[in-house]
C-alpha positions, 0 to 999 in steps of 0.5 A, spaced: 818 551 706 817 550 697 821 543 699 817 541 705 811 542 700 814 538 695 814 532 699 808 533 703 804 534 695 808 526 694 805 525 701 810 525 706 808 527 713 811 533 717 813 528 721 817 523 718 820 529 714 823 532 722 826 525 723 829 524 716 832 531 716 835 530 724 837 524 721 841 526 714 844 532 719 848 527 721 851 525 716 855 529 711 861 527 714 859 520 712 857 523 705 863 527 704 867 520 704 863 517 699 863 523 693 871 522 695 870 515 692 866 516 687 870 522 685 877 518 685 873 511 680 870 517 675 877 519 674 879 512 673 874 511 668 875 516 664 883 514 664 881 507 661 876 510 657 882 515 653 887 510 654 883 506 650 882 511 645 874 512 645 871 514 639 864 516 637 866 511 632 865 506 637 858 507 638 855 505 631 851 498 633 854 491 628 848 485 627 848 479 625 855 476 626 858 482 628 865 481 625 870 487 626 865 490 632 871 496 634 865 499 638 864 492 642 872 490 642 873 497 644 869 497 650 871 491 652 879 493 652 875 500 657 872 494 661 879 491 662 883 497 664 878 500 668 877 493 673 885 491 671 883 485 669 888 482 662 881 481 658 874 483 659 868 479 656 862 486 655 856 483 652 848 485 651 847 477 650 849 476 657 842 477 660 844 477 667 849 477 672 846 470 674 847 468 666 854 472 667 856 467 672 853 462 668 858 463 663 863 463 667 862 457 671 860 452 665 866 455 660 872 454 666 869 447 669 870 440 666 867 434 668 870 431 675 872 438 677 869 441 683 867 448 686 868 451 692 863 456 695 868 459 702 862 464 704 857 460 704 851 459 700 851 463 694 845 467 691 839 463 690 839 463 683 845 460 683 843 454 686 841 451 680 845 453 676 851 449 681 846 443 682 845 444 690 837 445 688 836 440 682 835 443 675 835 441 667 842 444 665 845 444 672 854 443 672 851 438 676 848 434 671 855 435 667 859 432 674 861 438 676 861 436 684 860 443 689 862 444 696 861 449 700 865 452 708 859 457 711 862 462 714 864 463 722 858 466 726 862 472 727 863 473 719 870 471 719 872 465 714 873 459 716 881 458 714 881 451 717 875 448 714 877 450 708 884 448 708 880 441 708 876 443 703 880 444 698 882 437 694 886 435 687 878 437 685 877 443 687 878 448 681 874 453 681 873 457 688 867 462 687 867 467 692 861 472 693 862 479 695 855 481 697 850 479 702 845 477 696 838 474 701 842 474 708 844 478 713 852 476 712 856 482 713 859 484 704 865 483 704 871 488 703 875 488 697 881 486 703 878 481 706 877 478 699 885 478 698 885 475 704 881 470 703 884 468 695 892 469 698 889 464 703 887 458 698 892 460 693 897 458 698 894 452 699 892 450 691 897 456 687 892 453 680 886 455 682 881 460 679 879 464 685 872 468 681 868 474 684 861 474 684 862 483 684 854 484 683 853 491 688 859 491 689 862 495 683 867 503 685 864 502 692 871 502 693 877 504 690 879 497 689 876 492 685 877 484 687 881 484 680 886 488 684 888 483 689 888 477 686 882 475 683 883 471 677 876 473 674 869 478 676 863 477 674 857 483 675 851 485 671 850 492 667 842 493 670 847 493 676 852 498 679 857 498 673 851 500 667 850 507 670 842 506 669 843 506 662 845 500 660 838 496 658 842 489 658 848 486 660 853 484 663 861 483 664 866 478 666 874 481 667 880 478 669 886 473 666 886 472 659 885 464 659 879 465 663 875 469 659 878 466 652 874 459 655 868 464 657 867 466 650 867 460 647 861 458 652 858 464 651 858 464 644 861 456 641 868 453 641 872 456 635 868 463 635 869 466 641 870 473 642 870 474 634 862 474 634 857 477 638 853 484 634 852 490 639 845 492 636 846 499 637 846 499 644 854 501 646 853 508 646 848 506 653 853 502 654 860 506 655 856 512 658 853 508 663 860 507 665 862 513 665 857 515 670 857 509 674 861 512 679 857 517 681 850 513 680 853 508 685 855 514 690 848 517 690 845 509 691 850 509 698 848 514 700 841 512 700 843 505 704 847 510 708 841 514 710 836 507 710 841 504 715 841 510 720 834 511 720 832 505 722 837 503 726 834 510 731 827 506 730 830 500 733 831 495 728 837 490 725 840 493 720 846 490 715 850 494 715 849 497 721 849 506 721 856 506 722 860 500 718 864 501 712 861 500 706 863 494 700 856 494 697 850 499 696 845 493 700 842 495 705 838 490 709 833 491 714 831 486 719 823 487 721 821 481 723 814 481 720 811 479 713 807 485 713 813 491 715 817 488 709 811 488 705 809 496 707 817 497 706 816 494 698 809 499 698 813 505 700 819 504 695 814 503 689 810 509 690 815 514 690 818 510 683 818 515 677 815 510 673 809 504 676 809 509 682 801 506 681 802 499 683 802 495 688 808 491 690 806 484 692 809 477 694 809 472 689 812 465 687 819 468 683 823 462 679 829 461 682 828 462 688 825 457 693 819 461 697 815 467 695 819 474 694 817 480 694 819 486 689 819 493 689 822 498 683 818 502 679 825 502 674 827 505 666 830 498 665 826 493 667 829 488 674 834 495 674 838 493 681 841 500 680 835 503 680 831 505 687 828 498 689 827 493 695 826 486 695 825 480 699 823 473 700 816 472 705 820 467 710 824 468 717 827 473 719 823 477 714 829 483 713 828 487 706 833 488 701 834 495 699 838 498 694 839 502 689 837 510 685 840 514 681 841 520 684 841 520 693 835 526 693 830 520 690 833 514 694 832 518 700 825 520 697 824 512 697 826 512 703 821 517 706 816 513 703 818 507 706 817 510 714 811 514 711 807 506 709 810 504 716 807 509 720 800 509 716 800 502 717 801 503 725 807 499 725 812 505 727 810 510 731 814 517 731 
């Protein structure tokens, strides 16, 4: 009786409550898979972090160049033995998984050579980062052609279609593993084996990367695991535990990272400079608690899915599919059901819970976009958030919290706006 109170003082109605709590019933033994998960990556993490020797030296912060940053250089050797990867690149001035991606891109492609995307259209903010949109700086503008095979309507890959894709200057195949604004399935690290087996057998020299935003200890295994040459994610997501205030990370084979670096930062210098700024504690405790962290976000995205799967609405992944990413997307069909869903997960945020979320004209994306996250780390995607572009078929992007009890509480409060607004009657 003292928890139902609580969450009627927050405002959620004895009736959405029967109905969550019917729904949660369900599944503990879905819950019980992913704390398997999350306890088996918490112990690879740990594993990297004493191979690596960790220290509470390596907490100190360095400025200005940042020459002889044992923090920074430990952390990256953490990264890479955590991920398997032969080096890693973990910074602060990466500012974002975009940016991460940016570098990963323009330091391991020349003028003449080609990208091949096999699942389709990238996240939008990569599109001008590629060229597909027109922008100032593009790879486009340096000659760098791209290429694209969408998926079959099924969600498999097209193997024929990229078999012919694939020519003398194909040299970099980027493959994105989550969904970003599309109702695709995410796809298993498996599938992603699949996929880079495939291409190297037609091309064994192409650099096959992985865009890893979301995707980060959902899974046991990681894309470095089953021939990805390079992933790319950032530390506001799933890798930075809620505690990293910036970041991001590129893992994989040591040339790849080498030239990443030198674009990073410039040709000659690469991964020597670079301060840390006092940010590596946050930085290797938020890895430490990622594994936990992201299990608590799939549990959200696990309880989002069923709940509104029983309520009549499409949902990807549906209430019983395996996870390979912590997105939900639910599919509501209208402007003002995404719009009632934003209003709900920004009400139950610890912080701007105030505000209303409202549509609006984001850079980088080609339509208004809608965001809800009352976050710690500003844009924090690991945090409880949820957005969406205003355009058809209007399905809302869920994602994130810190623990599960307040990713269900953002949940509740989504179904509560919903049915204030008589959208959803229970």
């Amino acid at each position: 009786m003292e928890l139902t109170g609580m969450y009627e003082q927050l405002g959620i109605s004895e009736k959405v409550l029967k109905f969550a709590r019917e729904t949660e019933a369900a599944l503990k033994e879905r819950f019980e898979e992913i704390d398997g998960v999350a306890e088996y990556n918490q112990l690879k993490v740990i594993k990297a972090m004493q191979e690596a020797r960790v220290s509470d030296i390596h907490f100190a912060g360095t400025t200005g160049y940042g020459y002889n940053d044992l923090g920074r250089d430990t952390l990256e050797e953490v990264y890479a033995r955590a991920f398997h990867g032969e080096d890693a690149l973990v910074r602060p001035q990466l500012i974002s998984g975009t940016h991460a991606l940016t570098v990963a891109l323009s330091g391991n492609l020349r003028p003449g050579d080609e990208i091949l995307s096999p699942v389709g259209k990238p996240y939008d903010t990569l599109e001008e980062v590629i060229g597909i949109r027109d922008s100032v700086g593009s790879l486009k503008e340096f000659g760098i052609t791209y290429s694209q095979v969408d998926l079959l309507p099924d969600g498999s890959f097209d193997f024929e279609g990229i078999r012919k894709a694939i020519n003398e200057r194909t040299k970099l195949v980027e493959i994105q593993r989550s969904k970003g604004y599309a109702t695709r399935p995410t796809l298993s690290v498996a599938r992603i084996g699949e996929l880079i087996s495939f291409i190297k057998s037609i091309k064994p020299d192409v650099i096959c990367m992985v865009d890893n935003c979301y995707g980060e200890f959902v899974e046991t295994l990681e894309p470095t695991d089953v021939g990805a040459d390079m992933i790319v994610g950032s530390l506001i997501k799933n890798p930075g535990g809620g505690l990293a205030p910036i970041g991001g990370y590129i893992v994989g084979r040591k040339d790849c990272i080498e030239r990443a670096a030198y674009r990073l930062t410039a040709p000659g210098l690469g991964k020597e400079v670079g301060a840390s700024l006092g940010v590596s504690q946050s930085l290797y405790q938020g890895l430490f608690l990622a594994p936990t962290v992201v299990a608590g976000a799939l549990k959200g995205a696990v309880f989002a899915a069923n709940l509104y799967e029983k309520l009549g609405f499409g949902v990807v992944p549906n209430g019983s599919e395996s996870r390979h990413d912590i997105i939900q997307a639910i599919t509501f069909g209208t402007p003002e059901g995404v719009i009632r869903f934003c209003e709900g997960i920004q009400a139950a945020a610890p912080v701007d819970s105030f505000v209303t979320p409202e549509p609006w004209a984001m850079p980088g994306y080609d339509s208004d976009v809608i965001m809800a996250a009352g976050a710690f780390i500003q844009g924090a995607s690991i945090e409880l958030s949820a957005d969406a572009p205003i355009k058809p078929p209007y399905a809302v992007y869920f994602q994130g919290g810190l623990t599960w009890y307040h990713a269900k509480l953002g949940i509740l409060m989504s179904l509560q706006k919903l049915c204030d607004a008589g959208i959803i009657n229970l």
